[in-house]
Every structure is written in C-alpha cells, then in structure tokens.
N, C-alpha and C positions, 0 to 999 in steps of 0.2 A: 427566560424564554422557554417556553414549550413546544415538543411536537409533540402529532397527535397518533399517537403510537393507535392501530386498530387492535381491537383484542385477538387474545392468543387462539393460532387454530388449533391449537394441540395444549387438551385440558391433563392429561394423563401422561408421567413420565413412560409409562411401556407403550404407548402409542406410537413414539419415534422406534419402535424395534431394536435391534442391536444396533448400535453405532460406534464405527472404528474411527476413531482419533489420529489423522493423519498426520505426523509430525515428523520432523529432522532431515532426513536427507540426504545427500553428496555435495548441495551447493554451499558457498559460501558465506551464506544468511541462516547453516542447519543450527547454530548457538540459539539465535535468536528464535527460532523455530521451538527447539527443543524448552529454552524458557516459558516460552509463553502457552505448548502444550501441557506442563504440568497444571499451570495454573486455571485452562479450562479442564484439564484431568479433575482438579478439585473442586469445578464447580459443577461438573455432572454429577460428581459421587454425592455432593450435597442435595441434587437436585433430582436424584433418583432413578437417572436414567442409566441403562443399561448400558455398557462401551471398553472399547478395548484400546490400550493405546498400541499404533503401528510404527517406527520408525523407517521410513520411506515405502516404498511400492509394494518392495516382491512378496513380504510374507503380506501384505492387505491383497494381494493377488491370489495368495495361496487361499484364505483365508473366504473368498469373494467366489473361487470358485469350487470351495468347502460349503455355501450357502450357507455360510456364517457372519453376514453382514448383510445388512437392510438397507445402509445409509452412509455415507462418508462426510465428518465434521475435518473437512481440509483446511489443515495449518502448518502445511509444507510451503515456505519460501523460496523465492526463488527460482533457476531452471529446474524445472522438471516436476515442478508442486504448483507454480505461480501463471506459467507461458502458456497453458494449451494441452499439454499432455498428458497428465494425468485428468487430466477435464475430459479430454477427445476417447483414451481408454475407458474411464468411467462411462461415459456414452454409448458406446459400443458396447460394453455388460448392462446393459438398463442400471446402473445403482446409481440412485438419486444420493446429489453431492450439495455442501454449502455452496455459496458464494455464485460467482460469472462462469458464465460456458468459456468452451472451447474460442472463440472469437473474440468474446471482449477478455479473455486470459490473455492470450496471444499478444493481441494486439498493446492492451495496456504491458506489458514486458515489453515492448520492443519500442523503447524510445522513441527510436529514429521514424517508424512510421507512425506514430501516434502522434507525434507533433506534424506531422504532412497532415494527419484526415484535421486536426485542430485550426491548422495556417488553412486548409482546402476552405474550412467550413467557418472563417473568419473570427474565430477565437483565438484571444492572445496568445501568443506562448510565448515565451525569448528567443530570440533568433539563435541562429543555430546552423552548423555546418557536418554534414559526415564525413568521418575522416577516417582514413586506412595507415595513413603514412605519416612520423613526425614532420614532414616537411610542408604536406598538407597541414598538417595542426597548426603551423609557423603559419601560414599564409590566413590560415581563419583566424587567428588570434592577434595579427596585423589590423584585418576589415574590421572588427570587432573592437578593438582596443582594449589593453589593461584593465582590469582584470576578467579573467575568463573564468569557466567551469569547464573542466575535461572530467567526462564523464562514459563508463564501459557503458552498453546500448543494452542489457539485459539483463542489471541487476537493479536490490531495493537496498533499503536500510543504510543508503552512505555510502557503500562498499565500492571501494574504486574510485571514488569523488574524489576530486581536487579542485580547490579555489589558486589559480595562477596571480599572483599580484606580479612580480618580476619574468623578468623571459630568461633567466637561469633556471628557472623553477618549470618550464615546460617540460621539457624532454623528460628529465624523474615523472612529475603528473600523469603525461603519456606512458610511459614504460609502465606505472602501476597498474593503469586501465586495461591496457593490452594484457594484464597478465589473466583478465576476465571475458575480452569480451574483443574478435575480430573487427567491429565497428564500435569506434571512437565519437563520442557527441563533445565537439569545443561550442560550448554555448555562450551566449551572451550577458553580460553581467546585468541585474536590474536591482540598482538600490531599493529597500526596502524594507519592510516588516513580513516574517513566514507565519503564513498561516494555515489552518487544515482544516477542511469539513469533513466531519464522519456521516456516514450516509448509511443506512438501515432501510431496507424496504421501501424505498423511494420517501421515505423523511429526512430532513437534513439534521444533523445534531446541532448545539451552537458551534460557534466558532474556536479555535484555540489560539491566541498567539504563543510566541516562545521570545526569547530572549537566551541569549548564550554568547560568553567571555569568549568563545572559539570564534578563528576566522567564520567556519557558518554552521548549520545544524548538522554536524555531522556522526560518524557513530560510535564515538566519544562521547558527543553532546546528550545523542537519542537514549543511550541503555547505560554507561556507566557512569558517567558525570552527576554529582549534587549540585552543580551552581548551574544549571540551565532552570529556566524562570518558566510556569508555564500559566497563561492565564486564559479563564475563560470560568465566568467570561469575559469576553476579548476588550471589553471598554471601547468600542468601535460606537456609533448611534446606531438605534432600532433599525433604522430605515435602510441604512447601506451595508447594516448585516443581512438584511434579510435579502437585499440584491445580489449580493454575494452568493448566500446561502443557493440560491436561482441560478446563478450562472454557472458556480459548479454544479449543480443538476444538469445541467446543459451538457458540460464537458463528461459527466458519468455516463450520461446518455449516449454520446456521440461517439467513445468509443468501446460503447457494446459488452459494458458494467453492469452488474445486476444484482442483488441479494445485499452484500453490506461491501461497505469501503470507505475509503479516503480522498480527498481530492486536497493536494496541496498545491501552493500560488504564493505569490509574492505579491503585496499589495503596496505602489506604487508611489513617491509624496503623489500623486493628484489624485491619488484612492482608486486605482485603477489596478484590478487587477490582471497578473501574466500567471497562466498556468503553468505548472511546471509537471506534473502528471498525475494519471490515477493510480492509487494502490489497490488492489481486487483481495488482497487479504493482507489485511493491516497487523500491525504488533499486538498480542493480548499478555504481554509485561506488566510490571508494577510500574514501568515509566512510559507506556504506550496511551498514546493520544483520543482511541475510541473512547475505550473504559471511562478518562477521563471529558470526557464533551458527554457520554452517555450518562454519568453521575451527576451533574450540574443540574440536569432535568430529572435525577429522581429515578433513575433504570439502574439499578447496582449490577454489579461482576455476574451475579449468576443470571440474572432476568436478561441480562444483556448475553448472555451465552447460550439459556434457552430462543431467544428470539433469534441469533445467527443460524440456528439448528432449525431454526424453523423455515428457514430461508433454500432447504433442502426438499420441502413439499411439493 
C-alpha cells in the first residue's frame, strides 16, 4: 500500500535555516525523548541540515532570543514538550515549530477531555470514568467490570498504565498513576488487537499491529523488550484498512492534530474500532512504530525526518 506523499517543498538542506533539536526534558518520558533525539541528530547530520541539539526549554530560549534559531524540530515528550506549552511560547516568538499547535498539543495530552470532544462527536472510544479518589476508582471499576486500565490523564509511552485483572491490584495501579498525574482515567477494557496509524501531512501510513507476551503494550513492550511482534503490514484486507486508515483521520482531525502523528485503537472481534488517542509527537527509536509504517512504503529514517521538518513551514 502506498501514499501519495506530495513532493518536497524544501529542495535545499540550508533552506530550513538553523534548526534546534528540541529533546529531553523534566518529564517522565525525557529517556525516551533523549533516544529518539540522537537518532534524528544523525539523520540531519547525514542530511545536511544545519542544528543544534537542545535539552529542554531554557537554553533554546536563550538561544531563540540570541536569533540563533529559525526553526524548532520538537521531540520533547511529554508535559511541557507534548501539552501546549512550548507550542503557545513558540507562538508567541514567531519560531516556526514541527508538529500540532498549541490546541491540538493541549488537547491530545489531556486524556480526560479528548475522549469528551471523541464521545461529543460520536467516535468510539472505551468508556471511561474520571477519577480523583481510590474510592471513586472502586466504584468505576465496579460499572465497568474486570479488567480495567487506570491510567495518569497527561502522559505518553505507557508511563503510569496499569492493566487491573484482580481488585487487590487496584489501589497499587491507582497509587502509581497519582504519582504522575491529579486526574486518574479507569477505563474500560475492550478485547482486541492494538493497532496504530502514522499520519504525515494529512497521509495515512499503513497500518501496524503488534503482539506482545505482556499483559498489554506497555513500556517494557514499546522500547526495551525483543519478543514484542510488530507487523505491518497488518494482514487486515485492503478494504477495511483503508476504513480505518479514514476514521483515524477523523479522530486526528477532531482533535486539532496537524503535521505528523499517531493515532492508536483497538480493533474489536467485529473489526470495529475504539480509539484510544492521538499521539502529536510519536517515538523516533529503533523500536518506534512511525519509522516503521513509514519504511513499508519506501520513506526511510532520514526522508522521513526531512519531511517532519517540513511540517514546520
């Protein structure tokens, strides 16, 4: 399966100007950050383009109002790279950045209401309850039944997930979430196959599924684990890939995603899928799911890294 990638607007690596490399962080997810910036660190330097690597905000601050930057390649995860904020700053300075604005950052980070505008706007998601209190958790994992996902409301990459099969197993689940995030999501369990569409410029990549000996894709499974399976492509038929492929456009769209990303779901036995949310700057790892949906079609590591950069025009 192919998309139809339009050609590059940018023929000349000095044509992007200087571009700083926004990686690492304070959150949670700055590992995963910090990996996946070396390895677009090595495909700019292949690729001729001028850049500097920055480890979180303040020296790119320094640096931005040094008019020593033209451009921001953001691969900070997480709060404060991922939600809104360094999006809304950049904004505020004119520097043209990768990826979703301040609105659909925002919004994709924050769980709890990205599944409201999804449920508002009749797209699947798993049901789901917000929660502040283990006792609340008790009571939505009741409605709900075994097994649940308790999940922190503003992070990526796993961080803070738990799959509950027992009701011993709640209160630890809850305790670890809280140690990330004031608003708790107990969601609803939907058997299944995970799958993920990478999305570039309003093209969709194919599909990925995964398989993993772990209770679910977690991040274990995502970055250090050899025995997680990843296919794609997915062995699904033409027809209801490409439905797929449609409906998470839908959900990119709806909430207020733009330039490149992810959209993962759970496809259902009646092949129905439930979303489960957007990611606005995906993993660019040796085990990260763009890279791989974007080589299936023929875009290797750095054409796929010049075209994210382009997404900053």
């Amino acid at each position: 399966m192919m998309i139809d990638l339009t050609p590059r607007r940018v023929s000349e690596p000095a044509d992007f100007g200087r571009v700083a490399l926004l990686v690492g962080g304070a959150s949670a997810e700055r590992d995963v950050s910090l990996d996946g910036g070396h390895s677009v660190s090595k495909a700019l330097k292949k690729l001729g383009i001028r850049h500097e690597l920055y480890d979180g905000q303040d020296r790119l601050f320094d640096a931005i109002f040094a008019r020593q930057v033209d451009r921001v390649f953001n691969l900070m995860h997480g709060p404060g790279g991922e939600d809104g904020a360094i999006q809304g700053a950049l904004q505020l300075m004119n520097v043209p950045m990768t990826g979703s604005g301040l609105v659909g950052s925002a919004l994709t980070m924050d769980k709890v209401r990205s599944k409201w505008v999804l449920q508002r706007l009749g797209l699947p998601t798993p049901a789901f309850e917000r929660v502040t209190t283990i006792s609340d958790a008790r009571s939505a994992a009741e409605t709900f039944g075994l097994p649940v996902f308790i999940k922190p409301n503003n992070l990526g990459s796993s961080i803070g997930i738990s799959k509950v099969e027992d009701e011993e197993a709640l209160e630890p689940a809850f305790t670890l979430a809280r140690q990330f995030s004031a608003e708790i999501l107990v969601e609803q369990f939907i058997a299944g196959g995970e799958y993920f569409t990478g999305v570039l410029e309003r093209q969709t990549f194919p599909l990925i599924g995964i398989e993993t000996p772990r209770a679910f894709y977690d991040y274990q499974a995502k970055y250090l684990s050899d025995d997680t399976r990843y296919f794609c492509p997915c062995g699904l038929a033409p027809d209801l890939e490409r439905s797929l492929q449609e409906r998470s456009m839908d959900v990119f769209d709806a909430l207020g995603a733009s330039g490149w990303g992810r959209v993962d779901f759970i496809l259902d036995e009646h092949s129905d899928p439930w979303f489960l949310e957007v990611n606005t700057i995906p993993g660019m790892t040796d085990h990260s799911l763009l890279p791989q949906a974007a080589a299936e079609v023929g875009v290797g590591f750095e054409e796929l890294v010049w075209r994210i950069l382009e997404t900053s025009l």
